[in-house]
KEKE-3310 file (N, C-alpha, C; in steps of 0.2 Angstrom, whole numbers, plus 5000, padded with zeros to 4 digits):
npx = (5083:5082:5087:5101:5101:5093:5080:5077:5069:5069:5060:5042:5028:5018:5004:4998:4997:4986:4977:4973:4968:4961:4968:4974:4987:4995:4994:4998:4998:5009:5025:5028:5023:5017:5018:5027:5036:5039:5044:5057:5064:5070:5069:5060:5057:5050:5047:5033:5026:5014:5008:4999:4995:4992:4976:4969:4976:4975:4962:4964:4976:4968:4961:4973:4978:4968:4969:4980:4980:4969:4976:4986:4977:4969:4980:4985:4992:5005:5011:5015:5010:5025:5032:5046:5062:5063:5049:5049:5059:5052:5042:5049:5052:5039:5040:5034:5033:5037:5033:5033:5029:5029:5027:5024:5027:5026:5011:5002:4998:4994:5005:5005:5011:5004:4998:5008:5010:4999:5003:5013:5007:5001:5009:5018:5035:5046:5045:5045:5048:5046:5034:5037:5032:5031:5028:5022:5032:5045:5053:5055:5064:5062:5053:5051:5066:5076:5073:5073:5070:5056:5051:5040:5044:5056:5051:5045:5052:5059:5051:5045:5060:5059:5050:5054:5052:5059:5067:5064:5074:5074:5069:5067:5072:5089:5094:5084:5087:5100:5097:5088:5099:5107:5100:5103:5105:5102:5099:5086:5088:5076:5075:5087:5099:5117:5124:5135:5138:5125:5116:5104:5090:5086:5095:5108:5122:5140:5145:5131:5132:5139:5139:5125:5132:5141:5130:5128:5116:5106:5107:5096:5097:5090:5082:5075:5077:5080:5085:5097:5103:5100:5104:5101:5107:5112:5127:5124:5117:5128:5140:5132:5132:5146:5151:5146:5151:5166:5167:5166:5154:5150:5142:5131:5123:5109:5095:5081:5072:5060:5050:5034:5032:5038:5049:5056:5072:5078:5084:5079:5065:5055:5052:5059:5068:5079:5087:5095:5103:5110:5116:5126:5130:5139:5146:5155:5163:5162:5160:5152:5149:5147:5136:5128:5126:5121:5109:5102:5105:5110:5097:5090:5097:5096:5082:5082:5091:5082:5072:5077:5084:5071:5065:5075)
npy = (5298:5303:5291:5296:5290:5282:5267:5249:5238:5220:5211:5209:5201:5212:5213:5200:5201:5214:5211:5200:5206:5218:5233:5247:5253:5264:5265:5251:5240:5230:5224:5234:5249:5264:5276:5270:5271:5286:5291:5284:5287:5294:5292:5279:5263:5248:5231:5223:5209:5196:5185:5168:5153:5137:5125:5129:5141:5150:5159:5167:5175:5186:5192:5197:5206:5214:5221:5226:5235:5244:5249:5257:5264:5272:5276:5287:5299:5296:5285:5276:5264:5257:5252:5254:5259:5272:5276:5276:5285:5297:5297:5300:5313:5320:5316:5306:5286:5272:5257:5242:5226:5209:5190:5179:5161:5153:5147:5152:5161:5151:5141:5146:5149:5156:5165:5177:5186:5193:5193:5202:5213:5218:5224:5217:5211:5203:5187:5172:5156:5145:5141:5135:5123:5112:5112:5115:5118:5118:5108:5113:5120:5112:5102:5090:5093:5086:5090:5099:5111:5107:5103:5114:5124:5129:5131:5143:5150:5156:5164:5173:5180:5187:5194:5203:5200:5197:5180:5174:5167:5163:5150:5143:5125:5118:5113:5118:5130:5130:5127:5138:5146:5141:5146:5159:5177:5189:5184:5185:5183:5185:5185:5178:5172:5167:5149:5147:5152:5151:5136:5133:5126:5134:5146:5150:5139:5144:5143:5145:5159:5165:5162:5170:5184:5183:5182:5195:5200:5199:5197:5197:5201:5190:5194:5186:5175:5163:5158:5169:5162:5163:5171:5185:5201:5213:5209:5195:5197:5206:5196:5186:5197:5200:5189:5188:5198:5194:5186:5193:5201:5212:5223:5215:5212:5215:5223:5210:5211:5202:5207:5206:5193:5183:5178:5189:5196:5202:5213:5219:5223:5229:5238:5251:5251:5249:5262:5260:5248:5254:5265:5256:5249:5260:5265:5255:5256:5255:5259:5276:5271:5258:5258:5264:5255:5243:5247:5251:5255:5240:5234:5242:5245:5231:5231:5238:5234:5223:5227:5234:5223:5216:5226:5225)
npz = (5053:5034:5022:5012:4999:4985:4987:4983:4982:4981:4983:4990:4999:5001:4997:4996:5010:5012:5005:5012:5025:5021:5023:5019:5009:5013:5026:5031:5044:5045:5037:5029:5021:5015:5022:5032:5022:5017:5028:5029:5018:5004:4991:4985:4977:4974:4971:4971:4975:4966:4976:4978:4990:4987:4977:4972:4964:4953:4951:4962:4957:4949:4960:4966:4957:4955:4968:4970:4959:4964:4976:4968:4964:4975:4982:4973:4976:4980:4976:4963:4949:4939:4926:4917:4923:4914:4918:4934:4937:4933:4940:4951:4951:4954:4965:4971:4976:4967:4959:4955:4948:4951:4948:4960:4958:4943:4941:4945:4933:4928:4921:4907:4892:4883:4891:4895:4889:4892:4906:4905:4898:4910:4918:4922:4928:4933:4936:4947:4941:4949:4966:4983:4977:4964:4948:4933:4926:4931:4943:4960:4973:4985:4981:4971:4969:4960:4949:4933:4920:4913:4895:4892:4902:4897:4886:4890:4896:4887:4879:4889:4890:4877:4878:4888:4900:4914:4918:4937:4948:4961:4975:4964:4958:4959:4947:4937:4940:4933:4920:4916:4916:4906:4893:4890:4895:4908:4925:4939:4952:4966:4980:4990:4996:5004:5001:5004:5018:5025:5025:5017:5008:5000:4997:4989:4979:4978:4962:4957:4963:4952:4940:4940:4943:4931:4920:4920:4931:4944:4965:4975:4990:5006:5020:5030:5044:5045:5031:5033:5042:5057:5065:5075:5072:5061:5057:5053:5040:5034:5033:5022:5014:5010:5008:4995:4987:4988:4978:4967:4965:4968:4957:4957:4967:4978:4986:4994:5003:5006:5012:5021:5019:5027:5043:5047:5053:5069:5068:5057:5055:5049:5035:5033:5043:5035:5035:5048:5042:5033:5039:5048:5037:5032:5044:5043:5034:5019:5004:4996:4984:4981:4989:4987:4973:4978:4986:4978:4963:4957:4955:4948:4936:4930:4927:4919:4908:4904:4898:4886:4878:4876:4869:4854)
capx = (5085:5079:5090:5102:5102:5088:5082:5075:5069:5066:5053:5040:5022:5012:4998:4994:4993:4983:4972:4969:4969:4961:4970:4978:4995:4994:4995:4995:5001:5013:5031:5029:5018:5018:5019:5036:5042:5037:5045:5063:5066:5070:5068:5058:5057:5048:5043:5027:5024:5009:5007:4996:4998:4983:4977:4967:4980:4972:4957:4967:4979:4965:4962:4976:4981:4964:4971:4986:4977:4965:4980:4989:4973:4969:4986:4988:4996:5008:5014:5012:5014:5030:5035:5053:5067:5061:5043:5050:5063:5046:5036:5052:5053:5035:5039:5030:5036:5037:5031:5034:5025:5031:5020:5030:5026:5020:5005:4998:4993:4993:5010:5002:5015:4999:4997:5014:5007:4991:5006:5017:5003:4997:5014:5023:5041:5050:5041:5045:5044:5040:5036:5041:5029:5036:5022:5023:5038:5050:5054:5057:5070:5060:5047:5056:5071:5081:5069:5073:5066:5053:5051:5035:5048:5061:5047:5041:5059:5061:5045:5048:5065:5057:5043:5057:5052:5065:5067:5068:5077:5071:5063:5069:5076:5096:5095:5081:5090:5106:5092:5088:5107:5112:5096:5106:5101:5102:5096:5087:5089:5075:5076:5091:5107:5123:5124:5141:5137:5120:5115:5097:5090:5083:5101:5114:5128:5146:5145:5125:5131:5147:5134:5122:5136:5143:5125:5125:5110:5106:5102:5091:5098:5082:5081:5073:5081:5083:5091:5103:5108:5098:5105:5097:5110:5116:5131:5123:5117:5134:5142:5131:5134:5154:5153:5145:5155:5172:5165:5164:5145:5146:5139:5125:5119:5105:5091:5077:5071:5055:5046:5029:5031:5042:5052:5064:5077:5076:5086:5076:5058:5050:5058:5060:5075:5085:5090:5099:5108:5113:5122:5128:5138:5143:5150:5161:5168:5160:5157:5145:5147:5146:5130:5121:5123:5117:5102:5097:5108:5111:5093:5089:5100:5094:5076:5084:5094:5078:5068:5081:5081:5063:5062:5078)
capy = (5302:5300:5290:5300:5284:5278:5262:5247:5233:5215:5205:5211:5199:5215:5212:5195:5204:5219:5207:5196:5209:5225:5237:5252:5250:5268:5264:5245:5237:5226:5228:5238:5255:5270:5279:5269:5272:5290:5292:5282:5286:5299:5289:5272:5259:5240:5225:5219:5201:5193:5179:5164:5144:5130:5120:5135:5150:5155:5165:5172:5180:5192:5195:5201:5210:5219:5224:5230:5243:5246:5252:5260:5271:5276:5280:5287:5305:5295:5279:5276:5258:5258:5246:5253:5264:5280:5276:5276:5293:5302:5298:5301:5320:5320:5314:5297:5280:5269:5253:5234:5222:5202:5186:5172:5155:5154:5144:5160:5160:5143:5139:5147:5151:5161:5172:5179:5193:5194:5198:5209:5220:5222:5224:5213:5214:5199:5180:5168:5150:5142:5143:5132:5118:5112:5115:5110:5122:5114:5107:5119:5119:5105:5098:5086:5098:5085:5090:5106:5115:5104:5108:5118:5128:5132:5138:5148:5156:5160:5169:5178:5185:5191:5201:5208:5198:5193:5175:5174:5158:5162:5145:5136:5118:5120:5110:5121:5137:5130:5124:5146:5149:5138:5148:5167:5183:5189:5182:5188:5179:5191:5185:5173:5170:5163:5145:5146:5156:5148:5132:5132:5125:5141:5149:5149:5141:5148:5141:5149:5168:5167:5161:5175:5188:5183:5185:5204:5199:5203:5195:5203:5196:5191:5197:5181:5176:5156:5160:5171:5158:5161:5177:5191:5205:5213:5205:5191:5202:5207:5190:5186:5203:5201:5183:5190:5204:5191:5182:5196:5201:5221:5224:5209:5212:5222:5222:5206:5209:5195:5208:5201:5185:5179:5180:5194:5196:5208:5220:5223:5222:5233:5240:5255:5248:5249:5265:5256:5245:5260:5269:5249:5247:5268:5266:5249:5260:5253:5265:5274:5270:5251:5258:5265:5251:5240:5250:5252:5256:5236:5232:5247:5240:5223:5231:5244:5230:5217:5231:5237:5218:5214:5233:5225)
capz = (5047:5027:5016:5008:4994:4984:4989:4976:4986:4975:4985:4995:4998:5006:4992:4998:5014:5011:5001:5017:5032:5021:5025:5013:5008:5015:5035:5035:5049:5043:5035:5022:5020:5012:5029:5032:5017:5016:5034:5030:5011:5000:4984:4986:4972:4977:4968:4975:4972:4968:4976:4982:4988:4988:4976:4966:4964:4947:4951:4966:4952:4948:4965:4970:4951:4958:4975:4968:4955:4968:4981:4966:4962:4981:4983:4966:4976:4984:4971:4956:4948:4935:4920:4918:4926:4917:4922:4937:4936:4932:4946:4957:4951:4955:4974:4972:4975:4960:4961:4951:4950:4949:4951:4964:4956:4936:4943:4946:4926:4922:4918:4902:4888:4880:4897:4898:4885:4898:4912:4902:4900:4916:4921:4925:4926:4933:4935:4949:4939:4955:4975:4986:4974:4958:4942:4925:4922:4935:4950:4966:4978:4991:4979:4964:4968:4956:4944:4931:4918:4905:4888:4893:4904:4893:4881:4891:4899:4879:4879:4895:4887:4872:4882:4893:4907:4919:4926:4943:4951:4971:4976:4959:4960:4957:4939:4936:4938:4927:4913:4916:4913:4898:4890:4891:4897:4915:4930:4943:4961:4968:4988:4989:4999:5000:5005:5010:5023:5026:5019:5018:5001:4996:4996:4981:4978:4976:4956:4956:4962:4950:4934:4941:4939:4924:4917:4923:4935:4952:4969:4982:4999:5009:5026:5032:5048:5041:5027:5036:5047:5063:5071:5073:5069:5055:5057:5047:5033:5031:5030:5017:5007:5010:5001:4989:4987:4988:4971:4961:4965:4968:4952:4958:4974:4979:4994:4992:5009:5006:5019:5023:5017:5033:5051:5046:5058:5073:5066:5050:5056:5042:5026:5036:5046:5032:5038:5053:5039:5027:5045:5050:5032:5031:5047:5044:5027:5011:5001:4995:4977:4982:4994:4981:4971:4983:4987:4972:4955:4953:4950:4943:4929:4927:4923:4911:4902:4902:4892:4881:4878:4874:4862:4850)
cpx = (5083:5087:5093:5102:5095:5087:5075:5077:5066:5058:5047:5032:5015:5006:4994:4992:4988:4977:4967:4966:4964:4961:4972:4984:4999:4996:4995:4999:5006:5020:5032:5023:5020:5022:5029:5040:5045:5044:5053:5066:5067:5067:5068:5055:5056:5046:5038:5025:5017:5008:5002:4995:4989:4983:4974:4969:4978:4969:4959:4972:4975:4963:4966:4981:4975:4966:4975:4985:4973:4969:4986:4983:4971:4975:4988:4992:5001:5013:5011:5016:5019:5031:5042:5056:5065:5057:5045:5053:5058:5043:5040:5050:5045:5034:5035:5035:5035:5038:5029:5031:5031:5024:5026:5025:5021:5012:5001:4994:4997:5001:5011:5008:5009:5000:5001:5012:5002:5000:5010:5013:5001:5003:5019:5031:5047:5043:5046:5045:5042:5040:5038:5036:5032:5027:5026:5030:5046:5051:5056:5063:5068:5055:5051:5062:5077:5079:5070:5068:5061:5054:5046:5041:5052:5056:5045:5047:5061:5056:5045:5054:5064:5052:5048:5056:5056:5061:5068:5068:5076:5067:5064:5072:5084:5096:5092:5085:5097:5104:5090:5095:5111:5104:5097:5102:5101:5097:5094:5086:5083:5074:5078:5096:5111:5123:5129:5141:5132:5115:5108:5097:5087:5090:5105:5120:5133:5145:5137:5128:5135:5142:5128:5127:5138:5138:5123:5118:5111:5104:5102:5093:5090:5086:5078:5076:5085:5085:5096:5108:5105:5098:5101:5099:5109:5122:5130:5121:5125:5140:5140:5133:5142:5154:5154:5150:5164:5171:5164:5157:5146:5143:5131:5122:5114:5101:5083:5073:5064:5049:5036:5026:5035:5044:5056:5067:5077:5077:5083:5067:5051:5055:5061:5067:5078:5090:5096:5104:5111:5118:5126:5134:5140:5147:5159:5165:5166:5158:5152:5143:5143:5137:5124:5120:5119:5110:5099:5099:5109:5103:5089:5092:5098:5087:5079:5084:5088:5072:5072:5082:5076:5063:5069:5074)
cpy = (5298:5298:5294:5297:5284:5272:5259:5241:5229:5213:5208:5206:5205:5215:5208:5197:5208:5216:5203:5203:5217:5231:5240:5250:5258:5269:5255:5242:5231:5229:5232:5245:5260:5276:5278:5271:5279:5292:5290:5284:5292:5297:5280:5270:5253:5239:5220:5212:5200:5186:5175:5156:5143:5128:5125:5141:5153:5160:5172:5179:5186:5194:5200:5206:5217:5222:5227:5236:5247:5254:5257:5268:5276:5278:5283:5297:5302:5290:5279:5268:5260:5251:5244:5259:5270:5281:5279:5283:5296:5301:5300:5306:5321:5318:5307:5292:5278:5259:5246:5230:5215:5198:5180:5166:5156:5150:5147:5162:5152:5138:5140:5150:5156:5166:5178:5186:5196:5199:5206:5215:5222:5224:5223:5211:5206:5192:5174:5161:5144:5144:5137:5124:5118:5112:5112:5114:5117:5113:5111:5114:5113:5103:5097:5092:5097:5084:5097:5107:5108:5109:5113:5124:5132:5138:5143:5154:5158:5162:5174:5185:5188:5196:5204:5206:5194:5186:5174:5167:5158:5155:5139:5129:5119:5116:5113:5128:5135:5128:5132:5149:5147:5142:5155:5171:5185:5186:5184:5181:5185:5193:5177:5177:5166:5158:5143:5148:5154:5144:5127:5129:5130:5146:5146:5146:5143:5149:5146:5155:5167:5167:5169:5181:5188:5184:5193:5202:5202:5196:5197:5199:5197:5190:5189:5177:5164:5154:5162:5167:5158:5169:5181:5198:5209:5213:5199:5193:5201:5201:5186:5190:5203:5195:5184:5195:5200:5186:5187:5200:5211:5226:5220:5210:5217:5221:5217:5205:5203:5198:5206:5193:5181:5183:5183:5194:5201:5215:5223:5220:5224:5236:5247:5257:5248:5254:5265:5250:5250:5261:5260:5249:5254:5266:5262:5252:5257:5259:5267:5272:5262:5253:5260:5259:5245:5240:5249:5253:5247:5232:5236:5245:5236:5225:5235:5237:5224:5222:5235:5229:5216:5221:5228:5221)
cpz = (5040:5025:5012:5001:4991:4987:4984:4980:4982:4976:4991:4995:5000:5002:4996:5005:5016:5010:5007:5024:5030:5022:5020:5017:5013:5023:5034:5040:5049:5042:5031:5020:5018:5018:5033:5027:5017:5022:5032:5022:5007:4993:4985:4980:4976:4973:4972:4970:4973:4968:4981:4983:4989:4981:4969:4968:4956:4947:4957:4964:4953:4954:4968:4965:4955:4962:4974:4963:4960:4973:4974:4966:4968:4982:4977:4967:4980:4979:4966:4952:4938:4932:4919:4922:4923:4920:4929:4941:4936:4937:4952:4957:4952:4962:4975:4973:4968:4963:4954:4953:4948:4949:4955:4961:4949:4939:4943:4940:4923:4920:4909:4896:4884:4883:4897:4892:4889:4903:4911:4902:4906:4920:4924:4924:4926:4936:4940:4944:4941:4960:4975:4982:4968:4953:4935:4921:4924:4940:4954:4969:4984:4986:4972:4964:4963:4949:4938:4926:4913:4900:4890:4898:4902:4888:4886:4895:4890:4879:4883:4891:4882:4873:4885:4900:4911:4922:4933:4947:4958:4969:4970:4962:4957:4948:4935:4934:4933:4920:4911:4913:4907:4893:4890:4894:4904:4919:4935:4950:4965:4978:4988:4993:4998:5004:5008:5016:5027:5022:5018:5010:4997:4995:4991:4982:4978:4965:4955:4955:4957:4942:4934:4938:4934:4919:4919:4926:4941:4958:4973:4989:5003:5016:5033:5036:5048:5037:5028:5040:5054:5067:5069:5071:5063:5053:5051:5041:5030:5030:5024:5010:5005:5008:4994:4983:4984:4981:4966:4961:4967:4965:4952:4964:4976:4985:4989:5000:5012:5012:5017:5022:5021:5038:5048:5054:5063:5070:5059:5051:5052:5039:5028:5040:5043:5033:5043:5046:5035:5033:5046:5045:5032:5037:5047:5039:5021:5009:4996:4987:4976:4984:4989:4975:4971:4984:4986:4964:4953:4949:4948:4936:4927:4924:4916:4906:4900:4898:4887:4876:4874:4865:4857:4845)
residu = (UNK:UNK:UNK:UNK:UNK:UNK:UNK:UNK:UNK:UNK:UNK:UNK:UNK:UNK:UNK:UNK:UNK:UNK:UNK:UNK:UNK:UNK:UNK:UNK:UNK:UNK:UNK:UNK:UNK:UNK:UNK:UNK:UNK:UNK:UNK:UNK:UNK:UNK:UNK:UNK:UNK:UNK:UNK:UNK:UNK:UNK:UNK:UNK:UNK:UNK:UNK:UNK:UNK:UNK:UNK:UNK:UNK:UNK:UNK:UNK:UNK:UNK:UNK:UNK:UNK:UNK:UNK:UNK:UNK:UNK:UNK:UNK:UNK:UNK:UNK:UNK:UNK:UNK:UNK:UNK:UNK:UNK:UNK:UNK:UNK:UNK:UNK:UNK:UNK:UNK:UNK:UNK:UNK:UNK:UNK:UNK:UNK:UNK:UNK:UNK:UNK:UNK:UNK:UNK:UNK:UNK:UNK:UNK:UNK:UNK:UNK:UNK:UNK:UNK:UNK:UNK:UNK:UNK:UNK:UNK:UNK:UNK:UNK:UNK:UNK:UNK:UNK:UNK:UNK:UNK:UNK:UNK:UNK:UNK:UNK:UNK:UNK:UNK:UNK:UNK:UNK:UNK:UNK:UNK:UNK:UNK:UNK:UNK:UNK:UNK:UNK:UNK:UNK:UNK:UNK:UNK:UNK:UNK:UNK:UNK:UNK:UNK:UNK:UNK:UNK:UNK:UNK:UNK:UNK:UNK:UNK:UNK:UNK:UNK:UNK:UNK:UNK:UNK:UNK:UNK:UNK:UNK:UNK:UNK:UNK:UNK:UNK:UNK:UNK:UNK:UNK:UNK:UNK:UNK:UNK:UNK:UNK:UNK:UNK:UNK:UNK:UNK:UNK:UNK:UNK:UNK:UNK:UNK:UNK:UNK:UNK:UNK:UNK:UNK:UNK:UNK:UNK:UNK:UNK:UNK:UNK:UNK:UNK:UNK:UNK:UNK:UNK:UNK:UNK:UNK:UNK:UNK:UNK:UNK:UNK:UNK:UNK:UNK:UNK:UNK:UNK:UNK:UNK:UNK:UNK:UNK:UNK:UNK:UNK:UNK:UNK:UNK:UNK:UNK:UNK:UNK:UNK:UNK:UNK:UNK:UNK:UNK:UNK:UNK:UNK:UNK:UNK:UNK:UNK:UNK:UNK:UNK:UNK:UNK:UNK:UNK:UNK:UNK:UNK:UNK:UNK:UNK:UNK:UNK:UNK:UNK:UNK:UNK:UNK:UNK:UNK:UNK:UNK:UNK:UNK:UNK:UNK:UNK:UNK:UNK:UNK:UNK:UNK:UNK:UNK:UNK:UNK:UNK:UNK:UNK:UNK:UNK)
# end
């Protein structure tokens, strides 16, 4: 069956894959394609991350900014890349996907407080400010983790806010993301879990989700079966999203599935699989107000609110 719901998934790396394996985004053999989408969705929204590690990820930026206009203009009867939620409303009614861009780690342009007018143009919506390495902004979650924002950081999450660019704390070092929260504004978490439940260092604290909500933000539960906790069900999903849920978060919660960027868990093997999570929580009884905003209506929100933001 299609989705009777939209769906508006945060994290996806399929660029850096497409990039390596050449393949159209169209049929790729991976998590995430147009074919699966087309096939499982009624109304599909993704953020495609650009990312890449080593020692030189600058010039690869452009490569994979390339890859992802490339794959917007070959598929340009199928998808269409989007800036904001109307953007997005208009290529629905048009039967397209709608598709966001992020970058996972500033590294990516420099750590450049200049750039960030460079990304915003080419549409860049939300901004990692690290991966799993720390950079001149702030230390990550395993690399100087007890290291937060610098001053070059801070300027640069006030720059972000004033273009309408969300920060996203996935991957940050914990000092780091509460140097993001004493600085206002929503938060995005865009593939994160809860470390009660699973206490990987890539996972949130209880005080993280509760600062996330209280900032009207979002976090993308990622699909990754070692942040989950190990299992392979959707049983673990739902312990994560029923923490969440138990703190306040059903206004915060949305899908960060992190597909092709890790070992997802059996039960959600491509983005396709969602379908099997849609009937999994319909059947236990959450409703569908909660499911639509799950889906898709909470971080459909958080972009409204970060470009209504940016235009004041």
């Amino acid at each position: 069956m299609k989705l009777p719901i939209p769906v508006f998934d945060a994290h996806c790396d399929t660029i850096a894959r497409i990039l390596q394996t050449g393949e159209s985004l169209a049929d790729a053999g991976g998590m995430v394609s147009l074919d699966r989408a087309e096939a499982a969705f009624t109304e599909y929204n993704q953020i495609f991350a650009l990312f890449a590690t080593g020692e030189h990820v600058e010039p690869r930026y452009h490569q994979l900014l390339r890859c992802f206009r490339e794959q917007m203009e070959a598929n340009q009867g199928r998808i269409r890349h989007c800036r904001t939620p109307e953007e997005a409303e208009a290529a629905h009614r048009q039967g397209l996907a709608a598709a966001f861009l992020s970058i996972e780690g500033a590294e990516l342009i420099g750590c450049d407080i200049a750039r960030l007018q460079e990304a915003k143009d080419a549409g860049v919506v939300c901004i990692n400010l690290t991966w799993n390495h720390a950079n001149a902004l702030s230390g990550s979650h395993m690399d100087r983790p007890e290291q937060g924002l610098t001053q070059q950081g801070k300027d640069f999450v006030r720059e972000m806010r004033r273009l309408g660019i969300l920060p996203d704390v996935s991957h940050l070092s914990e000092p780091g993301f509460w140097d993001v929260a004493a600085l206002g504004g929503p938060i995005l978490a865009s593939h994160s879990n809860a470390k009660f439940v699973c206490g990987h260092s890539r996972n949130l604290t209880d005080d993280q989700i509760t600062a996330i909500i209280e900032s009207r933000g979002v976090i993308g539960l990622n699909f990754y079966r070692d942040f989950l906790g190990g299992e392979e069900s959707l049983d673990t999903v739902r312990r994560h999203l029923d923490h969440i849920l138990s703190l306040g978060g059903a206004q915060c919660v949305a899908l960060g599935g992190d597909w092709d960027g890790c070992d997802t868990i059996d039960a959600l093997p491509a983005v396709d699989a969602l379908t099997g999570l849609y009937e999994y929580l319909t059947q236990r009884g959450y409703s569908q107000g909660l499911l639509e905003d799950f889906f898709a209506g909470n971080l459909m929100r958080l972009l409204r609110t970060a470009a209504e933001g940016a235009a004041l």
